[in-house]
N, C-alpha and C positions, 0 to 999 in steps of 0.2 A: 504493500500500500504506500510504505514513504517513498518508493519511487516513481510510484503515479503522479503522487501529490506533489515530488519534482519537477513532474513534466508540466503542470498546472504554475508550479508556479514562479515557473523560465515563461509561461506568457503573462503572468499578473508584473515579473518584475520585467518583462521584453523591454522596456524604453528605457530604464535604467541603467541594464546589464549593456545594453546596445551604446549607450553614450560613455561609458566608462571604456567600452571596446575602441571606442571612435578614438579618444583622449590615449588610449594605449596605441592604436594604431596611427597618430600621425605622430606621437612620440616616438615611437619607432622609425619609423617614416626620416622624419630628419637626423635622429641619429644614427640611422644606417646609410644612409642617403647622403649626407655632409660630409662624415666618416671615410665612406667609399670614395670621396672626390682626391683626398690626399691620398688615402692604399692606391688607388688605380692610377693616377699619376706618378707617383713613386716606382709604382709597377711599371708604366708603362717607358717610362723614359729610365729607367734603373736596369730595365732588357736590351733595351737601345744602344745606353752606354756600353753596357758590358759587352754585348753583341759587336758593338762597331771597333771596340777597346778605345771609349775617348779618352783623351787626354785631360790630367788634370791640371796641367800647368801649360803655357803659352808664353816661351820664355824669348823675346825680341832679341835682336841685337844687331851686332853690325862686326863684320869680319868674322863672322861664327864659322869654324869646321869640322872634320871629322876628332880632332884633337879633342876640343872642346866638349865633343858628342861622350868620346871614350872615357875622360875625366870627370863628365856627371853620370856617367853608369856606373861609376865607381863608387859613387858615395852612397852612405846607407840610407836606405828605406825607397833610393830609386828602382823600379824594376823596370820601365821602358822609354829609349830615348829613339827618338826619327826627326832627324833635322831636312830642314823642306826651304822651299825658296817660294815667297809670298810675293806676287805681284797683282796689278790692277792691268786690265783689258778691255777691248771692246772691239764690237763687228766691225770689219774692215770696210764694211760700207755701212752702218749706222753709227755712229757715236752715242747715241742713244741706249744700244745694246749692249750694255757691259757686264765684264764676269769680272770673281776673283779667281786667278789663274794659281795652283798649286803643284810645285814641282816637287817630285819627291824622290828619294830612291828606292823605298817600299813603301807597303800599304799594314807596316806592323801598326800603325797608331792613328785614330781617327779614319777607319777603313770606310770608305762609302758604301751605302746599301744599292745593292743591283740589284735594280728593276726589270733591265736589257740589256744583255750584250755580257761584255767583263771590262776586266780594268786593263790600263794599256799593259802592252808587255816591248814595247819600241818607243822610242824617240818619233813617230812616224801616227799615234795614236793620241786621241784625246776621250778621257770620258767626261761628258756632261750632265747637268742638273736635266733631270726627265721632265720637267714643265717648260726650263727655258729651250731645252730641247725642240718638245713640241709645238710651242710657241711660234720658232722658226721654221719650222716643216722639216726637221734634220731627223734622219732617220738613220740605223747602223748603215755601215758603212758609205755615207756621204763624206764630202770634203767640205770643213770647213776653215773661213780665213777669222785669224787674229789679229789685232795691233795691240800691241803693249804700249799702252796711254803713257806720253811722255816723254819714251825713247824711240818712237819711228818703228820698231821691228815690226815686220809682219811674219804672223805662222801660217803655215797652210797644212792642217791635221785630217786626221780619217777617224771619224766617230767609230769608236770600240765600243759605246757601250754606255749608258740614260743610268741615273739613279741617285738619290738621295746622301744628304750627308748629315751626318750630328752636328756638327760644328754650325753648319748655316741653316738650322734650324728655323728660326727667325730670320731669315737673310736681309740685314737690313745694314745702311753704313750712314756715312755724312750727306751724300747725295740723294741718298734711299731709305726716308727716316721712316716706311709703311714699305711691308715686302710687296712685291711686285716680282715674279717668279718666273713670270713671262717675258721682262723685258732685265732683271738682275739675277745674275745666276751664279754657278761656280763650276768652274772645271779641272780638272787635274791632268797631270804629262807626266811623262819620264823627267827626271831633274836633268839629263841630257838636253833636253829643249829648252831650258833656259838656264844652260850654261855658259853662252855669251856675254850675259847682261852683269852677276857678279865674279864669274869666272869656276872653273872646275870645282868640284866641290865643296863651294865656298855658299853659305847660305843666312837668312836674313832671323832665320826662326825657328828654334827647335823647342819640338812636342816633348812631354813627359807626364809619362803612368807612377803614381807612388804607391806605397804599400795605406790602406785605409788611415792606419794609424800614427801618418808622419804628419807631426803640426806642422802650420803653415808655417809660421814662425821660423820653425827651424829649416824647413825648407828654403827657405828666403835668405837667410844667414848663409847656407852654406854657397846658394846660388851665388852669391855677393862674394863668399871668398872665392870661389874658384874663378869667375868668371869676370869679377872685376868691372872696371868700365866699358866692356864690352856689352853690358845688360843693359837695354833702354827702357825693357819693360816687362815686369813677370805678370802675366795675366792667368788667376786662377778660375777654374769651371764656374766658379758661383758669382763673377766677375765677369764670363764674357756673355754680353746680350744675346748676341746670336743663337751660342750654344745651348744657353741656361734659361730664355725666356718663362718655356712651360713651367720650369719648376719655381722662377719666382714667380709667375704671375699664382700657382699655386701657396708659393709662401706668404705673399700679400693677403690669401685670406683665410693663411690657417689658425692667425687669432679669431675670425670669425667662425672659421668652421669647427673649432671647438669648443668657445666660449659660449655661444647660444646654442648651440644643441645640448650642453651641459644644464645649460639655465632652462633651455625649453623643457629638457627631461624632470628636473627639478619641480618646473609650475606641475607638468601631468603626474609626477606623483604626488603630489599635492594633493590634487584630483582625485585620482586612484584611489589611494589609503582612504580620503574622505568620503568617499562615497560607499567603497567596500565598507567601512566603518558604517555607515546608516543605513544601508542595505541590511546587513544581517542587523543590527539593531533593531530595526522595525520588524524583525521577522521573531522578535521572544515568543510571542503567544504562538507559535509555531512549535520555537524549541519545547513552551513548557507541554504543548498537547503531544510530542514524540516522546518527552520523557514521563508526561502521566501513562503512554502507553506502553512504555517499555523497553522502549529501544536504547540501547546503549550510548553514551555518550560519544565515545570512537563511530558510530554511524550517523552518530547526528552531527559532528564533526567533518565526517567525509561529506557528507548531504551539503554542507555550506561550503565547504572547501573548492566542490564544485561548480561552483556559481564563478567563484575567483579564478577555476583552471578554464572555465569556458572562457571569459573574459580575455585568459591569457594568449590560446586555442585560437580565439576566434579575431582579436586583435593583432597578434605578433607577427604572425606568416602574411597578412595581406601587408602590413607596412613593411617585414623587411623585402618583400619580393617587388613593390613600389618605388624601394629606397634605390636598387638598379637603377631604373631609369631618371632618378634625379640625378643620380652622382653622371650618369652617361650625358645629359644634357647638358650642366655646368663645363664636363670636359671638354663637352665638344665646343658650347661656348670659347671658353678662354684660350680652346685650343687656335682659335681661328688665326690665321694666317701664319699659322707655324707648318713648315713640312715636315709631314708626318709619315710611316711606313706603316700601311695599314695596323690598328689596333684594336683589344677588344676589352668590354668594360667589362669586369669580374663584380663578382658578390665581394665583400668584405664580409668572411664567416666572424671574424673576429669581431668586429664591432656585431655581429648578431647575436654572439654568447653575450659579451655586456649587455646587449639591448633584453637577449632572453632571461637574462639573470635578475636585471631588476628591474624589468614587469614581471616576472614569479614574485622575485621577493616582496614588492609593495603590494601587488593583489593579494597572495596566498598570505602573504605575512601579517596585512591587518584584516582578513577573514578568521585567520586563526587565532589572532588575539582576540577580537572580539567573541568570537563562539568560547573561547575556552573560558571566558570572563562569565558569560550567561549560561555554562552549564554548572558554574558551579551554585547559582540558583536553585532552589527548589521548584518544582513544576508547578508549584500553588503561584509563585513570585513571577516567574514569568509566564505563565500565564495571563496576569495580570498587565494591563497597558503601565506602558512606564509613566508612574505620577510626574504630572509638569515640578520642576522647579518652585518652588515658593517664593512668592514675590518680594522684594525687599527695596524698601524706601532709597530710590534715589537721589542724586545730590538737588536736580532741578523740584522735587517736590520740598524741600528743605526753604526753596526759597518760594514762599507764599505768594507775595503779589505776582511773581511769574507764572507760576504755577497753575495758580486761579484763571488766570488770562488763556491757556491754553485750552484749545477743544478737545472733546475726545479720542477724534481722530489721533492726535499729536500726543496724547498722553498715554493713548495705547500704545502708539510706534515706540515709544521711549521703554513703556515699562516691558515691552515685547525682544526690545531690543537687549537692554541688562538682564533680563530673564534668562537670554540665550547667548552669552559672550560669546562662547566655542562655535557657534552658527555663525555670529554678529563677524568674527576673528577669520572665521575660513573663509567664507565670500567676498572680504574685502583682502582679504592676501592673497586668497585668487584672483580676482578682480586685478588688483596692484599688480600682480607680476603679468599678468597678461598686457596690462597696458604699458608695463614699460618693456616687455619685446617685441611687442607694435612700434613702441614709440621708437628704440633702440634701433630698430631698422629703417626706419624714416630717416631719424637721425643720421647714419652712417650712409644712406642715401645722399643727404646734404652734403657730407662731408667729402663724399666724394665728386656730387658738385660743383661743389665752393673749389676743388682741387681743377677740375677740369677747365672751370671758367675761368681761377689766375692762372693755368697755361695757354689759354685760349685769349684770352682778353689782356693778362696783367703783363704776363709775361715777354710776350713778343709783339713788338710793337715797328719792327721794321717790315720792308715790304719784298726785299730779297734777301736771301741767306748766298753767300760765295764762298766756295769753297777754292783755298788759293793748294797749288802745288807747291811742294815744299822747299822748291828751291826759287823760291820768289824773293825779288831786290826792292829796298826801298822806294826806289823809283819805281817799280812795277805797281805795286800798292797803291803809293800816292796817286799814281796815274788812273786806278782805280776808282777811288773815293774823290775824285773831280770830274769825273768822266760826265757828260752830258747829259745833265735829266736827272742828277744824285743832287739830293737835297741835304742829305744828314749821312754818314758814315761812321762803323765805332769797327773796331779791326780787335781781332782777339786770336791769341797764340795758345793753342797747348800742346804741353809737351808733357814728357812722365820723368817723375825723380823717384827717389829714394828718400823716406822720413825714418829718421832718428832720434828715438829717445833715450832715455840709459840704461832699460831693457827690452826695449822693443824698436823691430823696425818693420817697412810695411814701401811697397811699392805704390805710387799713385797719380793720377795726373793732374798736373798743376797746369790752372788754366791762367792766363796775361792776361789783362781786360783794360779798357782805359779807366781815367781813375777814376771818374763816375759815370755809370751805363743807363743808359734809360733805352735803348731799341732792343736789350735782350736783358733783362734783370737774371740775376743767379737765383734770386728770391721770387718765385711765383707770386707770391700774396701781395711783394711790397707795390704802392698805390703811387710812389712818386721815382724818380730816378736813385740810383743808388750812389752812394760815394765809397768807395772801397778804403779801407784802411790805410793809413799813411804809414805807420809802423807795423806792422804783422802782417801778417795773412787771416784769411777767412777759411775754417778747416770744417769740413763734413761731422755733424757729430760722431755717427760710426765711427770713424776714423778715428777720431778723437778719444772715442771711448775703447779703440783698437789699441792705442798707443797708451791708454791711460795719458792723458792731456787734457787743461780744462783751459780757457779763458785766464790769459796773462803769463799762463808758461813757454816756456821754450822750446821751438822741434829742430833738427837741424838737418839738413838737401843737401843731398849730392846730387849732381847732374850727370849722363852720360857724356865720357871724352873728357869728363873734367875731373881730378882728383880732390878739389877743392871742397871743402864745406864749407854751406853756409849756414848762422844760426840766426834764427827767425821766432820774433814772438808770436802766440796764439792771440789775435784779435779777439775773436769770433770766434763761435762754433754754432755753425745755422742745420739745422735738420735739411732743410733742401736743398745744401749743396751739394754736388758730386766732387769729389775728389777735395783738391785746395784752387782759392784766387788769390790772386795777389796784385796790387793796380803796376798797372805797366811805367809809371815811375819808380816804384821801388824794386822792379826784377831793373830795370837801368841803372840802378846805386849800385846794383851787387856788379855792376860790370859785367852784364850779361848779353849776348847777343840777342835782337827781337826781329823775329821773321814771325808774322801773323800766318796762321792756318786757316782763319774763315773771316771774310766781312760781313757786316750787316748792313743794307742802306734802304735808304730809302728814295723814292724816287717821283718824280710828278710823270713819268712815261716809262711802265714796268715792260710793254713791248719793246720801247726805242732802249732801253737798258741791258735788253735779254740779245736784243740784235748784236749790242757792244760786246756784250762777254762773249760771242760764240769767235769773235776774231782775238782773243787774247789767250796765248797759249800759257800763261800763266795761272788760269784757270780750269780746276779739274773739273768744278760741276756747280750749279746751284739749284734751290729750289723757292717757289714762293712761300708767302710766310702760311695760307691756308693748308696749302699740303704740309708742313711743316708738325702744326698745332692740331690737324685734324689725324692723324697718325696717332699721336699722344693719347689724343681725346677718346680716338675708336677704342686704341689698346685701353685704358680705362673704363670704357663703355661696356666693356667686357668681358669685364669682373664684375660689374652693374648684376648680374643676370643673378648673381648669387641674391643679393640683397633682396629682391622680387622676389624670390622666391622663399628669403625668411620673410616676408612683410605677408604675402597668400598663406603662409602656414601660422603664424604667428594670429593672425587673423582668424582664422579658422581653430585655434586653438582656443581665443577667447571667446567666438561665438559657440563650441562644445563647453566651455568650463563655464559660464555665464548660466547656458539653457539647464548645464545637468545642477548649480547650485541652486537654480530660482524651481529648479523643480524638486531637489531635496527638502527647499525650504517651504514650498507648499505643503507639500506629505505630514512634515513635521509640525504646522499647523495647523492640520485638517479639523483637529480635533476643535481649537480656539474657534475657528471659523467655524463651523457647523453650531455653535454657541451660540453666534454672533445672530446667524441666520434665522436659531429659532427661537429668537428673543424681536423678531422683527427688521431684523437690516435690510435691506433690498441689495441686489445683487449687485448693482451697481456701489454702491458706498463701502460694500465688503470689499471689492474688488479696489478700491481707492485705496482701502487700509493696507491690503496686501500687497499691492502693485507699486503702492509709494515707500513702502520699505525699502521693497526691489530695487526701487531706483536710488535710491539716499545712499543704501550699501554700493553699486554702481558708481554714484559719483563719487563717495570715499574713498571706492578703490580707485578710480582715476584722481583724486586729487593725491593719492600715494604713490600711486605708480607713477607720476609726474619726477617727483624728484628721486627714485629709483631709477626710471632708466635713463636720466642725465648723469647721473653717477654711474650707471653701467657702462653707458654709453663714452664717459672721459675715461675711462678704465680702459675699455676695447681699443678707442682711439688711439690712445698713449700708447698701448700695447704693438701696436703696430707699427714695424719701425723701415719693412720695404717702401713703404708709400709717405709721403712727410703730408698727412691728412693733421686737420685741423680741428677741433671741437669745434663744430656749429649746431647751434641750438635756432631752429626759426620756426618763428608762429606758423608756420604752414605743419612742421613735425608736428608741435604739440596738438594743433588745429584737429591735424587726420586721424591724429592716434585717440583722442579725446573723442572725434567722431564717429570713428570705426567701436569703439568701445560701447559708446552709447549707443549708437543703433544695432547691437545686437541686444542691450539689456532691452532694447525697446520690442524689439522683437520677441524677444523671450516672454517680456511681459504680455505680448498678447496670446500667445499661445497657453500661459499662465491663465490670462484672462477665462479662454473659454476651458478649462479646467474645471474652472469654478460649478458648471453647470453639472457635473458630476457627484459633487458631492454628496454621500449617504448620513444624513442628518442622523439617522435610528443607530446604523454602524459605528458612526464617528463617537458618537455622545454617548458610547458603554462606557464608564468609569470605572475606579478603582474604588472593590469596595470599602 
């Protein structure tokens, strides 16, 4: 018979059991789902690397050889060195068309993935990027012509072979700040083909694999003794864009992809435990009629235990097998414009043991406390409805003349309200955390924003970007920034040093700038031109915090070819810059040469400007300032897709935690209101009393949730140190979050409303004898 009377009463509690499964299933949902965006990422380019063997260091230089190559395989924790010849190219009849051209002597390090074909095995062989390939209608063995941009040579190669590479990932550079696949590519030769240009075995860059566990640190150190002034630049994996894209744009949101699915998991057991909690609670007169019959306490334990395993059951498997397709969406989002070699998105079992373990634990865990609390009743006691609370004189009745002035209405919501703290306490700390990971995600919305707008708007204010070749004369330049139709010019040099402190040092690029820039700020946000420091430099916090350096200490540069140190104080330390600046009068104190690498100008005729550059061979490339900033913005847009999709779930979590508290709290005053009713209330005025609780606890919890997730929200922010995002707080956040909030309780309440018509006045009103 008790498990008839199970079956009976899986449909008396169907809308309950079903909202608690909801709250378990979209908790799931995001924690498996947000979870699986870093495993499958991790995955997916951690097979890639290993697969292609990339490299984890990118060490420049200048007169590099096989000497040099044999000398760092020597040292410990290297295990793989491929030194290669890095050059710039283009179609011999588009200019337009350019690759990076890589000469090598094998394919031990950074192997490219074949698509088509193989890799060359002659001097007489080229393999290319399989889009730029296609692009140009080049198919295996076509001949195709090269010019190496700069120095006149032309190649004339036979396609061996289409396919992908780790390294150009992202393929993007100074001229190509958005990949473009089809018109920027990359190709690789026998290091024989472009042994001309530095001579026999002589090469500009060599690769290196190290053992997981060799700091970078030390890495860097030894690079530096062995190799001396011949280093211009050690670039590590997590440092190069091209390479490392996917996984920063990954890292950029795995404070969010942990942080709120933590807190969302948090609010739904919240939910959980509370509603299992008053689910079997309300089921006593249940418990006491199985134990006046007989049944064992251990079966009238399983009888409720199963209500919490169905929940678990019928919850867990649809969100984790959902939570795939969120984390495949986000991938493929931010995946965009990186090449990729076909991939495929995986479950994260791991994040579903955590997700199975605590939805068992908080369903089964406060089912079973709660039954085991109500078996140890006699079946006379619980049978009996649980007596309300006893009422007790509030602070507002204490004070008379207010007192008196209040109607009924108002004096019942108060005493109804301290009657039931543990009601009054759950709906508005649900409520609260609901609306601050609505609000949290609006918020972080903004923030990212506010970031795209000062790169779009603040930051770049010129109207061409130029990009100069490196061996440009001051006369060349100056001829530049007068050139016809140039309104405004600011010229800016980077190069890369080496920084020094007294136990650490750290490879980086130091950017020249004039000594106050207003057509390219270093600082997105700032609103007017900048003046760079007259004594220090201005240092990247990271960095800063890499070398242990604050504001007013000393780093000290070395330069490539130069033995010389220099010591320099720390101005600054701004979050949004990259590397170091320093204004172009004080790299002139140190007695430094200034050959600029890009200008910025402005111009009243960007056609009649574009016409001048294309006749100055001191020019490699430029772009306008909208391709420039909308490259930035897309890649940021892009990560956007995460946020939307905490703000739809987030959402949908407060309109389930809203509907199942306002309908806990009906049930639980069924009894009060059937009182109400047959003492003459009309249904309309009952429903006033009830529905305006609803809403009071509603607005409490959004005026709590308010400064909860401004707090959460500068927490996350701060946390996040790939993106230099800002705390903004704007009345449109609070506006949505406040409104998305409230029109669910409104909702709830109407569904509440017609509730009411249900009510069993005869049933309700059994008391305790």
């Amino acid at each position: 018979m008790i498990w008839k009377n199970f079956f009976r009463d899986l449909r008396r509690t169907a809308s309950r059991l079903i909202s608690v499964s909801i709250i378990t299933m979209i908790a799931v949902v995001v924690y498996t789902g947000l979870s699986g965006i870093i495993y499958n990422v991790d995955l997916v380019m951690g097979d890639y690397y290993a697969t292609q063997n990339t490299a984890d260091y990118w060490i420049t230089g200048t007169g590099l050889d096989m000497t040099d190559c044999r000398d760092l395989s020597e040292l410990e924790g290297i295990t793989g060195v491929q030194p290669r010849v890095v050059l710039d190219g283009e179609d011999r009849y588009d200019s337009g068309l350019t690759l990076t051209l890589y000469g090598v002597p094998d394919f031990s390090i950074n192997t490219p993935y074949i698509v088509e074909g193989r890799l060359p095995q002659s001097s007489r062989e080229i393999f290319l990027s399989d889009q730029y390939a296609a692009a140009q209608g080049l198919e295996l063995g076509d001949w195709y012509e090269i010019t190496l941009t700069g120095l006149g040579i032309h190649l004339r190669l036979q396609v061996c072979g289409t396919g992908k590479d780790p390294e150009c990932l992202y393929n993007v550079n100074a001229t190509n700040p958005s990949p473009d696949l089809s018109r920027f590519g990359f190709a690789y030769v026998d290091e024989e083909v472009l042994a001309d240009v530095l001579g026999p075995h002589r090469y500009n860059q060599i690769c290196v694999t190290t053992e997981e566990d060799l700091p970078a640190a030390a890495f860097r150190t030894a690079v530096d003794e062995e190799l001396g002034s011949k280093v211009v630049n050690i670039l590590a994996l997590k440092d190069n864009q091209p390479a490392y894209s996917l996984m920063e744009a990954k890292n950029n949101l795995t404070p969010i992809l942990t942080f709120f699915p933590t807190l969302f998991f948090l609010c739904a057991v919240l939910m959980m435990v509370s509603t299992m909690n008053r689910l079997i609670e309300n089921a006593r007169m249940d418990i006491g009629t199985f134990k006046a019959l007989g049944y064992y306490d251990s079966t009238i334990l399983v009888y409720y235990l199963l209500h919490a395993l169905l929940v678990v059951v019928i919850g867990f498997p649809i969100g984790a097998v959902l939570g795939k397709y969120i984390s495949a969406l986000i991938v493929w989002t931010i995946a965009t414009g990186c090449d990729l070699p076909p991939y495929t998105i995986v479950h994260d079992f791991a994040a579903w043991g955590q997700a199975a373990g605590l939805t068992a634990l908080c369903c089964l865990g406060s089912a079973w406390l709660v039954a085991r609390s109500l078996l140890k009743e006699s079946p006379a006691q619980c049978m009996r409805p649980k007596p309300p609370k006893n009422a007790k004189t509030v602070l507002l009745e204490r004070i008379g003349p207010l007192w008196r002035r209040l109607g009924f209405n108002a004096k019942y919501i108060i005493r109804n309200t301290f009657r039931n703290k543990v009601r009054m306490l759950t709906c508005v700390v649900g409520i609260a955390f609901c609306m601050a990971l609505v609000f949290m995600a609006f918020a972080i919305k903004d923030s990212m924003d506010a970031y795209s707008d000062a790169l779009a708007q603040n930051q770049n204010s010129y109207d061409v970007m130029v990009d100069l070749n490196t061996g440009v004369t001051e006369g060349q330049y100056n001829r530049l920034t007068t050139a016809p139709g140039v309104t405004a010019a600011e010229l800016e040099m980077v190069t890369t040093c080496w920084l020094y402190t007294f136990d650490q040092r750290s490879t980086t690029t130091l950017t020249v700038s004039e000594d106050t820039v207003s057509l390219h700020l270093y600082d997105p946000y700032a609103d007017a031109p900048l003046a760079l420091p007259e004594d220090g430099l201005v240092l990247e916090q990271l960095l800063a915090e890499e070398l242990g350096v604050e504001e007013g200490d000393t780093v000290t540069l070395r330069f490539t070819g130069d033995n010389r140190y220099y010591t320099l104080k720390v101005a600054q330390v701004n979050r949004c810059v990259s590397g170091a600046y320093v204004s172009r009068s004080l790299w002139r104190s140190l007695g430094k040469a200034y050959t600029p690498t890009a200008a910025y100008l402005t111009t009243r005729d960007p056609v009649a400007l574009e016409t001048s550059l294309d006749r100055y061979d001191f020019v490699d490339g430029w772009q306008d300032r909208e391709t420039v900033t909308r490259a930035a913005v897309d890649k940021m847009n892009n990560t956007s897709m995460v946020v939307y999709i905490l703000i739809v779930f987030g959402g949908g979590l407060a309109c389930i935690v809203i509907y199942n508290l306002g309908i806990m709290s009906f049930f639980e005053q069924i009894r009060s209101l059937a009182t109400l009713m047959v003492l003459g209330f009309h249904d309309r005025e009952i429903k006033r009393l009830q529905l305006s609780e609803n809403l009071i606890f509603a607005v409490a919890g959004v005026l709590c949730g308010i400064p909860l997730g401004i707090a959460l929200d500068r927490f996350l922010i701060l946390s996040i140190t790939a993106m230099p995002l800002q705390v903004v707080i704007t009345p449109r956040a609070v506006g949505l979050a406040c409104g998305v909030t409230m029109a669910f309780a409104l909702g709830v309440n109407r569904i509440i409303g017609r509730k009411m018509r249900e009510i069993d006045m005869l049933g309700a009103l059994k008391s305790v004898e």
